[in-house]
N, C-alpha and C positions, 0 to 999 in steps of 0.2 A: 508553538514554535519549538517548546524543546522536545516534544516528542518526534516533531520531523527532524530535527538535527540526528536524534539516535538512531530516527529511521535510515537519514541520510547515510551516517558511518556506517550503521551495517552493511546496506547494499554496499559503498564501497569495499569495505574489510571483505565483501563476499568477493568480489570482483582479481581481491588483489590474492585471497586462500586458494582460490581458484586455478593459479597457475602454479605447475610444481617449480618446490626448490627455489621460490621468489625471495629476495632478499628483505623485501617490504613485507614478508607472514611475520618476520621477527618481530616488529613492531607493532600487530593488529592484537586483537581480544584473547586466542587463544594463547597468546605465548604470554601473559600474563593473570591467567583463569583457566579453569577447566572449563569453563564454557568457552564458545564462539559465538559470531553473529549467525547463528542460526537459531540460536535461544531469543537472543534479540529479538528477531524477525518477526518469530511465532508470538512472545508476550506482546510485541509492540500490536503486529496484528489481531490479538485477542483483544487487547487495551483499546486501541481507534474502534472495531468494530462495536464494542460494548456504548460507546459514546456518540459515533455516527448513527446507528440504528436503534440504540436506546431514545435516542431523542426522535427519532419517526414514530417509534412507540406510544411514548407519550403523548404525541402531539395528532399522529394521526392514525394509532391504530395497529393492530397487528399483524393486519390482512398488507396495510401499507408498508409496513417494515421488511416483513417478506418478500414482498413483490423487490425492494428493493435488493436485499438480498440476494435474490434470485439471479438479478441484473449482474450484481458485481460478480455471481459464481459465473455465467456467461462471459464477462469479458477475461477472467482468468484463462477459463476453457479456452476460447479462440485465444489468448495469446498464448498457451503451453502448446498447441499444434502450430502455429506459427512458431514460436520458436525451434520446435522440432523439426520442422521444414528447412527453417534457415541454419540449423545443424549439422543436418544429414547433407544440406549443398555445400557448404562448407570443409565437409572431409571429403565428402565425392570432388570436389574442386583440388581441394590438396593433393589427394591422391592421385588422379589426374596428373597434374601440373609439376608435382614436384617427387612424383615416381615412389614415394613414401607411403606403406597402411598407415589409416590413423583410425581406421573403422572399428578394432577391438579396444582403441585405447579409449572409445567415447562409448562404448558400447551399442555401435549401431552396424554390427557384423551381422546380426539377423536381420537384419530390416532390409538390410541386402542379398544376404540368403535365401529369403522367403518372405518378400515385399507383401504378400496376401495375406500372410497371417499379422506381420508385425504392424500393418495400418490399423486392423481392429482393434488389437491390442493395444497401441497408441491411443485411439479413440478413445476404449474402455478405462485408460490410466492405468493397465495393467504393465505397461512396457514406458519404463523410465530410464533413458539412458543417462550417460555422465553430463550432471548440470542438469537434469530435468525432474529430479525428485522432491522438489517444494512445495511447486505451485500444486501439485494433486494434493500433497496434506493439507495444504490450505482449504484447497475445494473442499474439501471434506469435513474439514473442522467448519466451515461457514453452511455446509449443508444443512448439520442438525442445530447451525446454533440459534434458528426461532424458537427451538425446544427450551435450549437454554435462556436465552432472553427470556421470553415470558417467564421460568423460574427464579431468573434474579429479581423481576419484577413483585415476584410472589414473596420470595422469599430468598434474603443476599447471602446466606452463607452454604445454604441447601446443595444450589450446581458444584459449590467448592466442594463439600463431604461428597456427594455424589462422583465426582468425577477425580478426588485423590484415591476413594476406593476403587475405581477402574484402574486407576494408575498401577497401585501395589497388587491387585489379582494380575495384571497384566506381567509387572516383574514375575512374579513367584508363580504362575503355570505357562509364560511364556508363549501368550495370546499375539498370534499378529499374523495381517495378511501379506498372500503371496503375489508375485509378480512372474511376469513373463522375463526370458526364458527359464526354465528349470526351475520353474515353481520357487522364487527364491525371494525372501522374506523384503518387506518395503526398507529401504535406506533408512527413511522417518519413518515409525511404526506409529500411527495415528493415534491408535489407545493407550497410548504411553505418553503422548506428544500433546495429546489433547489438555492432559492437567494444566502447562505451562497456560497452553491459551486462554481454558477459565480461568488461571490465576491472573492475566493479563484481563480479562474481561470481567470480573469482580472488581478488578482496580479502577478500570474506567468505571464502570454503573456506580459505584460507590467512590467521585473523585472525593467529596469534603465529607469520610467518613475517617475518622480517629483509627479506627482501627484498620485499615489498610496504612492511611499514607499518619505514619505517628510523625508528633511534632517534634519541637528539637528540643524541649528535655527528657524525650522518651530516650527510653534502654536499649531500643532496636536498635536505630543507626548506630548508636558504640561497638554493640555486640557487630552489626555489620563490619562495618571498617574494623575489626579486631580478626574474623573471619576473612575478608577480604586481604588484608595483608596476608596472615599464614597460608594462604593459598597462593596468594601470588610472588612467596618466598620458592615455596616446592614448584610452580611453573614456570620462573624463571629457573631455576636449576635446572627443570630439564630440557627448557629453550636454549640457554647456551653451554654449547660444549666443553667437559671436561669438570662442568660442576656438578654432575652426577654423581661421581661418585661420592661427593662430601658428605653426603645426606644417606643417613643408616639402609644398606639394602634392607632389610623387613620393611621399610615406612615406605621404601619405592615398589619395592614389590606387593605390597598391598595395598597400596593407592593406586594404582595403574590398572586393575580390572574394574575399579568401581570407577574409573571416569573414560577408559576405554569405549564403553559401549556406549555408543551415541543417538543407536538406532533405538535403544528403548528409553532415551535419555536419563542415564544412569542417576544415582541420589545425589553421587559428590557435584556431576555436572548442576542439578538445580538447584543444589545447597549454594554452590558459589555460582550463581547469575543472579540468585535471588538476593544474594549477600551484594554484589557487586550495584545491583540494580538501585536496593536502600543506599547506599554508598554514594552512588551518583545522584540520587534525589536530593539527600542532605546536603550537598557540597552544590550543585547546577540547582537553584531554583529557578522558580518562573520567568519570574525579572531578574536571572543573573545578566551581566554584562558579557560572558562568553556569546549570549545571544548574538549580541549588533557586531562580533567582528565581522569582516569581510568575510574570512574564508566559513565562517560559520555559516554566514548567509548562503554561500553556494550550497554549502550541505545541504542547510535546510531547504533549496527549490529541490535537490535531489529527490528527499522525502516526502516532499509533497507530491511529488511525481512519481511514487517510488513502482508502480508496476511497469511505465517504460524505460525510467532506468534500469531496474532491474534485467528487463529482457537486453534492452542494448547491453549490459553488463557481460550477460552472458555468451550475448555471438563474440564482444572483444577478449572474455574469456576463453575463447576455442580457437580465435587468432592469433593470439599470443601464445596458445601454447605449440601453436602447430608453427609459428615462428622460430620459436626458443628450441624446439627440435630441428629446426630443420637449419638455423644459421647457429652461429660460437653466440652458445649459451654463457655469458658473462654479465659480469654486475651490471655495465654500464646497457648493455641491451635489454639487460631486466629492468633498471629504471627508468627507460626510456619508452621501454610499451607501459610500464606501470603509469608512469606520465601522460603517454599518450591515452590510455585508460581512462583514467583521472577525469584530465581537461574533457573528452568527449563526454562522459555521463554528466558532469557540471553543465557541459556546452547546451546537449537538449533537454537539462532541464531550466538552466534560462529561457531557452529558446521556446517552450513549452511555456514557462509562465507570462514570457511576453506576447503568447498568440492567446493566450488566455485573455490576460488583460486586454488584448487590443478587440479580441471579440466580443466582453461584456461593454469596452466603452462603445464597440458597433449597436449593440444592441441597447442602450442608453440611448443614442444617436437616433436609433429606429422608432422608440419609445417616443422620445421625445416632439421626432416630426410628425410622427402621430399623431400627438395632440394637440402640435401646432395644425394640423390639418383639420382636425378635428374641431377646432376653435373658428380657422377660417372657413369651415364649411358653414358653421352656424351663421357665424356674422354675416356672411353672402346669401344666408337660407335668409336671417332676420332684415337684410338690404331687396331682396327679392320681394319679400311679403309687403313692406312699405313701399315700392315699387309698384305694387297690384294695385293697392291700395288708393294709390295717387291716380294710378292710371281709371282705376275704376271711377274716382270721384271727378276725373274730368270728365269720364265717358258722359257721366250724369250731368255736368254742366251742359256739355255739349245736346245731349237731348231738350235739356230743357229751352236753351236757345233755339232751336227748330220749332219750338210748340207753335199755332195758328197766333197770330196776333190778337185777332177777337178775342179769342178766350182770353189773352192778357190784359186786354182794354175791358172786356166786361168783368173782369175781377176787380181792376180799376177803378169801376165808378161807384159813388155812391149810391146807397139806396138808394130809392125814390121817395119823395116824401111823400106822404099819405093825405 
């Protein structure tokens, strides 16, 4: 449950970063961290997959873990081309209707340009427009990660050294691939992005290992929440206005290139998500009581659901902003789509866990008459046989009453004496 709660805020916080100039970005992850929920997203994702598919592993194999695998990169795929579909209608509708482009501001001006090349390219995940650059690193990172699984399996710290050395070759020659149009480098740069996710997938494969998750007399979480605040002193500064300049230009000017770049996901950005992450662990444990609130609960169907919330997120993402453009952009219509936002991604994810539930109790139902059937067949099958049975044993009275009389009178008599 508490990993769907953080799953659930991030999809919202993505929801809410999504729209420019929102009054509600003030209060999400980034205005308080160098990170955002995009960090979130990818550790959480690494963490669930290590645990969902670790346990196919063990249990049935690695041919079956795969396969599963396999399945979950297919339903990403059909939903990042559905979403992209439901995008591109989206501005082509706006545009349309309210006489406004919105095609360069989502980045689907080539898709319109030159609809023949930007569909393969869509196909390929080489063509990511605004809002569509996640779910392909995902794909990606779940592609090779039976590679990885079987190595955590082998051995738990190996995929880590292996994949923080991708990480820093990656900074320091500036490895990553390109994208459609004008050959221009991925938003998420996968070999940069991928460490986040083995560190989230060594966490799951190893949850009751001391040395991931340390207890609470360990040094980590101190040092965490000691990091966590100082970061979240210089992020609030330059989330609100006018406290910028308190703080020494050198410290702001040399912190602002190392958490700027997001696409390679800078050092200072995973120093403090990782700082932030221990932070939240020590304080939310399992059984905390933030659990059973209410509104926690909604979160958490959120992130149980979290790949159609996610997509609904995003078409309400590209309505509001083409709202907020298009009527008096003001607080109270920003918190009214933020709202509106909100309650619908909560809505179908109740709605989704109630169609859940009511389809396993169908299927309970299905089981069950089953074997009520099953039961009545027999007792009907074991009422037939002693049915035959009886009927047979009169058949045989009844022959024997036809027999000649003689023969029953000579069996009759006695001997004769001699």
């Amino acid at each position: 449950m508490r990993l769907d709660l953080f799953r659930g805020l991030a999809l919202l916080f993505i929801f809410i970063d999504h729209i420019p100039n929102n009054v509600l970005s003030y209060v999400t992850l980034h205005s308080i961290a160098f990170s955002d929920a995009a960090e979130v997203f990818i550790f959480i994702s690494g963490y669930a997959a290590a645990t969902v598919y670790g346990r196919a592993l063990q249990r049935q194999g690695g041919v079956a873990a795969t396969g599963q695998i396999c399945r979950r990169i297919w339903q990403l795929y059909v939903a990042h081309i559905f979403i992209f579909v439901i995008l591109a209608a989206e501005v082509c509708y706006a545009t349309l209707s309210l006489h406004q482009t919105y095609s360069e501001d989502f980045g689907i001006d080539n898709f319109i340009d030159e609809p023949q090349v930007a569909i393969i390219k869509v196909l390929l995940l080489q063509y990511q427009p605004q809002f569509l650059d996640i779910l392909p690193i995902y794909m990606i990172l779940l592609g090779v990660f039976p590679v990885v699984l079987l190595l955590l399996q082998r051995c738990l710290p190996l995929p880590l050294i292996l994949s923080g050395a991708l990480y820093l070759l990656t900074l320091r020659f500036g490895w990553q691939p390109h994208s459609y149009p004008d050959n221009e480098a991925w938003f998420f740069n996968p070999l940069a992005w991928q460490f986040l996710f083995v560190i989230g997938a060594t966490a799951g494969y190893s949850q009751h290992s001391r040395w991931v998750f340390p207890g609470q007399g360990s040094w980590l979480p101190k040092l965490a929440i000691a990091i966590t605040v100082a970061i979240g002193i210089v992020s609030i500064s330059w989330t609100i206005h006018g406290a910028y300049d308190a703080f020494p230009g050198l410290l702001s000017r040399e912190l602002s290139p190392l958490v700027a770049d997001k696409s390679n996901l800078a050092p200072l950005r995973l120093i403090s998500f990782l700082a932030l992450a221990v932070t939240v662990a020590h304080f939310v444990g399992r059984d905390s009581g933030v659990l059973r609130w209410r509104v926690a609960q909604l979160i958490i169907r959120c992130g149980q659901h979290s790949l159609q919330v996610f997509c609904l997120g995003i078409v309400l993402s590209v309505l509001g902003y083409i709202l907020l453009t298009f009527f008096r952009d003001n607080i109270l219509t920003q918190l009214a789509i933020d709202l509106a936002g909100i309650v619908a991604m909560m809505g179908i994810a109740v709605l989704l866990t109630w169609y859940k539930a009511n389809n396993a109790t169908n299927a309970d139902a299905v089981i069950a008459a089953s074997a009520n059937f099953e039961i009545q067949r027999r007792s009907i099958a074991g009422i037939e046989r002693h049915v035959i049975v009886w009927i047979q044993d009169l058949g045989r009275l009844w022959a024997r009453s036809k027999r000649p009389r003689t023969e029953v009178r000579w069996r009759s008599q006695p001997y004769p004496m001699s």
